[in-house]
PAMAR-64270 format. One line per 2 residues: number of its first residue (from 1); their letters; for each residue x, y negated, z negated of N, C-alpha, C, O. Coordinates in nm, 4 decimals, padded with zeros to 6 digits. Example, Ala and Ser with C-alpha at 12.3 -4.5 7.8 and 13.67 -1.06 7.14 Angstrom:
PAMAR-64270
1) AS) 01.3190/00.5690/-00.7800/01.2300/00.4500/-00.7800/01.3200/00.3300/-00.7800/01.4236/00.3319/-00.8465 | 01.2850/00.2250/-00.7080/01.3670/00.1060/-00.7140/01.2900/-00.0030/-00.7870/01.3409/-00.1138/-00.8039
END
This chain:
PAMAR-64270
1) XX) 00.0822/00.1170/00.0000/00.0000/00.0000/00.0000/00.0879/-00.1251/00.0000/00.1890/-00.1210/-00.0701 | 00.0594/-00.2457/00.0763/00.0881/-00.3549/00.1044/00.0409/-00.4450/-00.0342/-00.0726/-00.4375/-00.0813
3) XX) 00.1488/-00.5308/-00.0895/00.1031/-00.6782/-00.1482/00.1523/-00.7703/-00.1129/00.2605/-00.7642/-00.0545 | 00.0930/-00.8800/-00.1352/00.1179/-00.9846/-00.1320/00.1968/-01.0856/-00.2447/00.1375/-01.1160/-00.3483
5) XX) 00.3459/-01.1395/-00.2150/00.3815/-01.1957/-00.3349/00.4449/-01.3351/-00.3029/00.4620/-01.3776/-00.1887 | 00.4738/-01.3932/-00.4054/00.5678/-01.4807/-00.3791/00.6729/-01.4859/-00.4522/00.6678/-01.4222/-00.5574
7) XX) 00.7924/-01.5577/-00.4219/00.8942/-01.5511/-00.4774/01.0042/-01.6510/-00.4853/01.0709/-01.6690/-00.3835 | 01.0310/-01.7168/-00.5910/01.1571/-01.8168/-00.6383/01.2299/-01.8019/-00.7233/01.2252/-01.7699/-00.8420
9) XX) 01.3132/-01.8328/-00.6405/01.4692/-01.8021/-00.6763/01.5157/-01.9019/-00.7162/01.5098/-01.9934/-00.6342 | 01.5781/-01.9347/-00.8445/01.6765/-02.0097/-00.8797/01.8116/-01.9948/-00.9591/01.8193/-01.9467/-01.0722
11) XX) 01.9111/-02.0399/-00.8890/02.0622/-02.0263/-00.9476/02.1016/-02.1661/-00.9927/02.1159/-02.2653/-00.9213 | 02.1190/-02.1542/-01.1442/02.2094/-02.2463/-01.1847/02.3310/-02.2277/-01.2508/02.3976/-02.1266/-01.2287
13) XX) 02.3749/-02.3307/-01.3451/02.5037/-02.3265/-01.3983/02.6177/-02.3308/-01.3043/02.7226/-02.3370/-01.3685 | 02.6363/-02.3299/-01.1812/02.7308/-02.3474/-01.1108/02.8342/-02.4571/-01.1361/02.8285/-02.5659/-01.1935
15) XX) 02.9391/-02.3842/-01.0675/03.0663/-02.4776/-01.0987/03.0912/-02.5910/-01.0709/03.1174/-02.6864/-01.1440 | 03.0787/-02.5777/-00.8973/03.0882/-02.6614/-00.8545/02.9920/-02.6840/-00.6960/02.8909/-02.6209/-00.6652
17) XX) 03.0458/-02.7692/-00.6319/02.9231/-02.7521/-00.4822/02.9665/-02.6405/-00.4004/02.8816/-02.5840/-00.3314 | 03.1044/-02.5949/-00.3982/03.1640/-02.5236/-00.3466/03.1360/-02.3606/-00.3509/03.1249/-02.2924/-00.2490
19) XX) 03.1273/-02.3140/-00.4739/03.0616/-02.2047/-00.5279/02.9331/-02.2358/-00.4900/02.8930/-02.1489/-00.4126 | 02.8244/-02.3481/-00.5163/02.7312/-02.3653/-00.4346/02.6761/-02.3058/-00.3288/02.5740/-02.2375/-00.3212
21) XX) 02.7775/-02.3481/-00.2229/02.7688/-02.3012/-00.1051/02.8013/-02.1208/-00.0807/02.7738/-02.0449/00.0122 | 02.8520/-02.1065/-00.1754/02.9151/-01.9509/-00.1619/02.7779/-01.8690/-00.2139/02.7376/-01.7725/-00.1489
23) XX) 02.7155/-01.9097/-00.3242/02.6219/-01.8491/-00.3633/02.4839/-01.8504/-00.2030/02.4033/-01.7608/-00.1779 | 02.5009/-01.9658/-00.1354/02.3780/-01.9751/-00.0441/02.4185/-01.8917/00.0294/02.3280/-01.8383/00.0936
25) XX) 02.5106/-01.8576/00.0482/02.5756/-01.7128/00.1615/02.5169/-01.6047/00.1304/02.4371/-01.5476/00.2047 | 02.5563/-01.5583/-00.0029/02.5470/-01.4498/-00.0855/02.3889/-01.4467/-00.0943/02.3514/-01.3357/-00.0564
27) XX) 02.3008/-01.5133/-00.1240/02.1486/-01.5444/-00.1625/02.0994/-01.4885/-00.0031/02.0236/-01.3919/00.0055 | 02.1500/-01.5586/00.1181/02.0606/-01.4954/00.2406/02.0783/-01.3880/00.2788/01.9961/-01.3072/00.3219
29) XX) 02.2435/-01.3747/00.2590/02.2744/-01.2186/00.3233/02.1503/-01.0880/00.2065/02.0680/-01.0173/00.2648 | 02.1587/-01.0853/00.1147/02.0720/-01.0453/00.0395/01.8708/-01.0912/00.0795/01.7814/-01.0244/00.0276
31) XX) 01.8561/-01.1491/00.1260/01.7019/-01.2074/00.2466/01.7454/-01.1299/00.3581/01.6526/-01.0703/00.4127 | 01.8753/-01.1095/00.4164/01.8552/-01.0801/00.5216/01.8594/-00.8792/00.5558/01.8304/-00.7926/00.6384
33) XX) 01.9116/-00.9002/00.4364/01.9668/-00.7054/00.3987/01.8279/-00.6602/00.3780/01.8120/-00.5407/00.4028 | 01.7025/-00.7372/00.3312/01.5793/-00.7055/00.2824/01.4943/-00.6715/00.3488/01.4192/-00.5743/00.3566
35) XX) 01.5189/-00.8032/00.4218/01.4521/-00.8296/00.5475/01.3010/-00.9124/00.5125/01.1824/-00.8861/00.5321 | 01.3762/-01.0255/00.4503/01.2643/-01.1181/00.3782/01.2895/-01.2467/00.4313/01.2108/-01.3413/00.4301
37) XX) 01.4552/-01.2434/00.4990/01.4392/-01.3802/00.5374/01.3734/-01.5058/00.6142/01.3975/-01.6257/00.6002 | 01.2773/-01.4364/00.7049/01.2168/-01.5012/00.7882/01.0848/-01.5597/00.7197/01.0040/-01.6291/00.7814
39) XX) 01.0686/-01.5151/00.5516/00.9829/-01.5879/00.5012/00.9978/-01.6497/00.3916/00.9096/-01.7118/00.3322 | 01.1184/-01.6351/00.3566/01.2073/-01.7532/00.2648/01.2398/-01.8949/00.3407/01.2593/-01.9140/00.4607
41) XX) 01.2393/-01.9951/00.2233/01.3260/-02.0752/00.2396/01.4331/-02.1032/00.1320/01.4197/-02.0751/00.0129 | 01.5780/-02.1822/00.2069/01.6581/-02.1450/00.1041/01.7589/-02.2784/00.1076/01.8386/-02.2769/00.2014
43) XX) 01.7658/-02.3902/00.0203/01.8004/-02.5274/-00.0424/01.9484/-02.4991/-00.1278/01.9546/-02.4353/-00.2329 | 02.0274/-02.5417/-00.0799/02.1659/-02.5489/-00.1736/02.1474/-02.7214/-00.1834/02.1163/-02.8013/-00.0951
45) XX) 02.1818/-02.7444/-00.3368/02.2161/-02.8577/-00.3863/02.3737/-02.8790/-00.4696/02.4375/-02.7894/-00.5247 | 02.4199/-03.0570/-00.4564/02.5717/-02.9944/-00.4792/02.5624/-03.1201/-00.6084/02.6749/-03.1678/-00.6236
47) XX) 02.4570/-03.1855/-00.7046/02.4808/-03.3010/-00.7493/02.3925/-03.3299/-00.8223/02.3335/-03.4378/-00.8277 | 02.3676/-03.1934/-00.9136/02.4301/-03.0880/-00.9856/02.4238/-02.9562/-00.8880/02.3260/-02.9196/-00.8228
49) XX) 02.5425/-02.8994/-00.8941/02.5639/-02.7810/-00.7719/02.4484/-02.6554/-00.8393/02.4676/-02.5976/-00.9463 | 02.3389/-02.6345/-00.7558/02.2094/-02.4922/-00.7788/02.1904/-02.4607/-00.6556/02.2436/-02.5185/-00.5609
51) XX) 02.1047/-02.3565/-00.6472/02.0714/-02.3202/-00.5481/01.9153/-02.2610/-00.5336/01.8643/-02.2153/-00.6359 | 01.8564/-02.2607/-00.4387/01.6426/-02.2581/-00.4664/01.6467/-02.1791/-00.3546/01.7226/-02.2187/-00.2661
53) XX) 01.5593/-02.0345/-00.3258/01.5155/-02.0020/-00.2535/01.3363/-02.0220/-00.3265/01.3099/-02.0661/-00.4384 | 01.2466/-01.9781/-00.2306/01.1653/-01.9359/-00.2165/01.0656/-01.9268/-00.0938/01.0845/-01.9623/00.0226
55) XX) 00.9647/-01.8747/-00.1468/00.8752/-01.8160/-00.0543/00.8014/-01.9339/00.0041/00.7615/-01.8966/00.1144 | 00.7605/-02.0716/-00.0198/00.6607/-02.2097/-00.0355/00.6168/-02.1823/00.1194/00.5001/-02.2215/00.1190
57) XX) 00.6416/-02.1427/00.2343/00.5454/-02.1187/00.3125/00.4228/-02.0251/00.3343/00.3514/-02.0256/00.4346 | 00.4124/-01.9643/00.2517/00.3100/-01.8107/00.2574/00.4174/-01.7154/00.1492/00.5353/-01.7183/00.1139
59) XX) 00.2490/-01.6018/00.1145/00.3025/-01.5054/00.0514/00.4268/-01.4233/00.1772/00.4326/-01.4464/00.2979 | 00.5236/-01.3151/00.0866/00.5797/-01.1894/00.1706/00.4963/-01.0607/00.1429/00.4607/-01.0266/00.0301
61) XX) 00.4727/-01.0026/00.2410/00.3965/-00.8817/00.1971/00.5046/-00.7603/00.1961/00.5668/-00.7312/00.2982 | 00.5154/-00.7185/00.1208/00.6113/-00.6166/00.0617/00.4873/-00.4724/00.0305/00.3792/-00.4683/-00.0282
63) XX) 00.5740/-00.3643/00.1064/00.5208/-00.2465/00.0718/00.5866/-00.1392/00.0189/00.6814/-00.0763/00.0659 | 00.5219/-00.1232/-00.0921/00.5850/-00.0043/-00.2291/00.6645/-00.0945/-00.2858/00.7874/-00.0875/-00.2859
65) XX) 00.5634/-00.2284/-00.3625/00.6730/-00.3348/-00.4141/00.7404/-00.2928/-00.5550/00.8433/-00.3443/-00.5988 | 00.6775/-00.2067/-00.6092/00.7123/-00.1739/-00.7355/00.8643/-00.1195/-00.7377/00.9471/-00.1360/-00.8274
67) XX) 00.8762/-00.0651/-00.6417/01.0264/00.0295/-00.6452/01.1114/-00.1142/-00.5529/01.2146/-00.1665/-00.5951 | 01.0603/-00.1446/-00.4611/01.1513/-00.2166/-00.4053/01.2044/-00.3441/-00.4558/01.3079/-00.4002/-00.4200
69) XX) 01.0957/-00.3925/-00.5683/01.1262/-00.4848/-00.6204/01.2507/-00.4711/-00.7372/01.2917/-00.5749/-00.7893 | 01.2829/-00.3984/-00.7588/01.3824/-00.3172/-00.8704/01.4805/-00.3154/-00.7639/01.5473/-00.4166/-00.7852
71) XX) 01.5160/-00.2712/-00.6855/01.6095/-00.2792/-00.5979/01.6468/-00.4311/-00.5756/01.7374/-00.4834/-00.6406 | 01.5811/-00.4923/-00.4914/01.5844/-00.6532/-00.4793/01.6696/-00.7112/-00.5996/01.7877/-00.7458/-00.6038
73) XX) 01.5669/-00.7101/-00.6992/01.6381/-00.7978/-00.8160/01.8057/-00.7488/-00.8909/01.8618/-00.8004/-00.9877 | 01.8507/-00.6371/-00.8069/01.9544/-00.5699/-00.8278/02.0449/-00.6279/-00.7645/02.1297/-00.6943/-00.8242
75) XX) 02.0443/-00.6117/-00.6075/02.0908/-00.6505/-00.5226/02.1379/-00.7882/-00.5367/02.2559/-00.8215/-00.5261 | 02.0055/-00.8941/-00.5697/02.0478/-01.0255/-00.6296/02.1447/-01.0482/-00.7223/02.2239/-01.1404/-00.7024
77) XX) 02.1559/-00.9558/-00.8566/02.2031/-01.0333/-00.9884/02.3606/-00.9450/-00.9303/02.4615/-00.9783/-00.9924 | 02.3757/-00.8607/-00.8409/02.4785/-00.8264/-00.8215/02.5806/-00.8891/-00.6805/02.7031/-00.8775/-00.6831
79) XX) 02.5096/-00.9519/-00.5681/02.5089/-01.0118/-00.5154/02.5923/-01.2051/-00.5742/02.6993/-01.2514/-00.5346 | 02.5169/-01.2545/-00.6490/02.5485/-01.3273/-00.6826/02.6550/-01.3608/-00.8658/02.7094/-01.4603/-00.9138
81) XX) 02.6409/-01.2480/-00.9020/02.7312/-01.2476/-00.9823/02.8564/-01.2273/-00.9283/02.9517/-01.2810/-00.9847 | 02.8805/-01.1381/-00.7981/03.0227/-01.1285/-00.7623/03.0751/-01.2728/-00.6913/03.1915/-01.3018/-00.6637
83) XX) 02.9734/-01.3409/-00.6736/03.0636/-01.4493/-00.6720/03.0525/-01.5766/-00.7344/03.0836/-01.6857/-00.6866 | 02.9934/-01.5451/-00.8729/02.9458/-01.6815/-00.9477/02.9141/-01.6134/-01.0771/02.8112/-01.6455/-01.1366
85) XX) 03.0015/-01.5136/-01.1299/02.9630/-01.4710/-01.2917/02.9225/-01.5563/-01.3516/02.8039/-01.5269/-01.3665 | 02.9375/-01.6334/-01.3920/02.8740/-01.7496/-01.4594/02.7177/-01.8166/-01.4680/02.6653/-01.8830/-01.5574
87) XX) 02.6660/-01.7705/-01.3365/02.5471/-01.8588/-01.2999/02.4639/-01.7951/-01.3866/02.4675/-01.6809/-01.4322 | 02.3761/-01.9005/-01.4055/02.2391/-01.8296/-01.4510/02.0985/-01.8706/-01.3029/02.0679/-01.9682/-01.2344
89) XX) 02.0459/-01.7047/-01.3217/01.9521/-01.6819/-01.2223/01.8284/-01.6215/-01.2828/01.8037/-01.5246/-01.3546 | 01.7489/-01.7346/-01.2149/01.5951/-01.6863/-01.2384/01.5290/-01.6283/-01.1436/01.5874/-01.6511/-01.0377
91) XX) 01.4533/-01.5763/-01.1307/01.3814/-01.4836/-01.0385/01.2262/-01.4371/-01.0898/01.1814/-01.3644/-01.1785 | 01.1882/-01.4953/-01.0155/01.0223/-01.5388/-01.0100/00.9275/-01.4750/-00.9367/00.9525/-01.4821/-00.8163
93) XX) 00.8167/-01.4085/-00.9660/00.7291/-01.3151/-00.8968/00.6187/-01.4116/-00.9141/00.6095/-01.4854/-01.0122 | 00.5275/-01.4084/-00.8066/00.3948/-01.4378/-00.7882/00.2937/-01.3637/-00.7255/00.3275/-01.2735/-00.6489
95) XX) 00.1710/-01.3878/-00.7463/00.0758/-01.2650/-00.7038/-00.0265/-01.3722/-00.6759/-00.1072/-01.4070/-00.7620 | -00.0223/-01.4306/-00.5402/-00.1040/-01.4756/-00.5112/-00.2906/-01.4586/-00.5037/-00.3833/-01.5395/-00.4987
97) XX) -00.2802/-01.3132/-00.5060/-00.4102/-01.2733/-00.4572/-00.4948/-01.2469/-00.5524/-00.6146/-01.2233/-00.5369 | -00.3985/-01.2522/-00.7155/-00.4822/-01.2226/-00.8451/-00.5273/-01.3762/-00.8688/-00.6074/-01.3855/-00.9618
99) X) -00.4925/-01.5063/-00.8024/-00.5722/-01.6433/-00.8319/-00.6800/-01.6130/-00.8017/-00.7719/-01.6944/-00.8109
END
């Protein structure tokens, strides 16, 4: 079965804009390994250096989200810890369809 979700991403604590930018690498290749990227969007800021994905155009419909979503959020905190131990990352589920 198919749901519908949404999803934001946020990385902070970064070092600098530079790591910034390294994390926005790391953040799509991980959208793109998923195969979510075409319904993300994804904002690097350097001033204070974070980084924002999310979903703000439409839900993603993800099927067998329960397992895959465990994977995902793996992929992420491992993804971006290898190149930003430091950051702190939030990761945000929405369920549009229970409004």
């Amino acid at each position: 079965m198919s749901v519908n979700i949404h999803l934001s991403l946020y990385v902070e604590r970064l070092s600098s804009p530079a790591e910034a930018d390294i994390v926005e690498v790391a953040v799509e290749k991980v959208l793109k390994d998923h195969g979510i990227d075409s319904w993300m969007r994804v904002a690097v800021f350097h001033n204070p250096p974070w980084v924002k994905a999310s979903s703000e155009d439409g839900p993603i419909i993800v099927r067998g989200f329960s397992e895959w979503s465990k994977i995902f959020e793996r992929d992420v905190r491992d993804a971006i810890g290898g190149v930003a131990p430091e950051a702190d990352i939030d990761l945000e589920w929405g369920y549009p369809d229970e409004d």
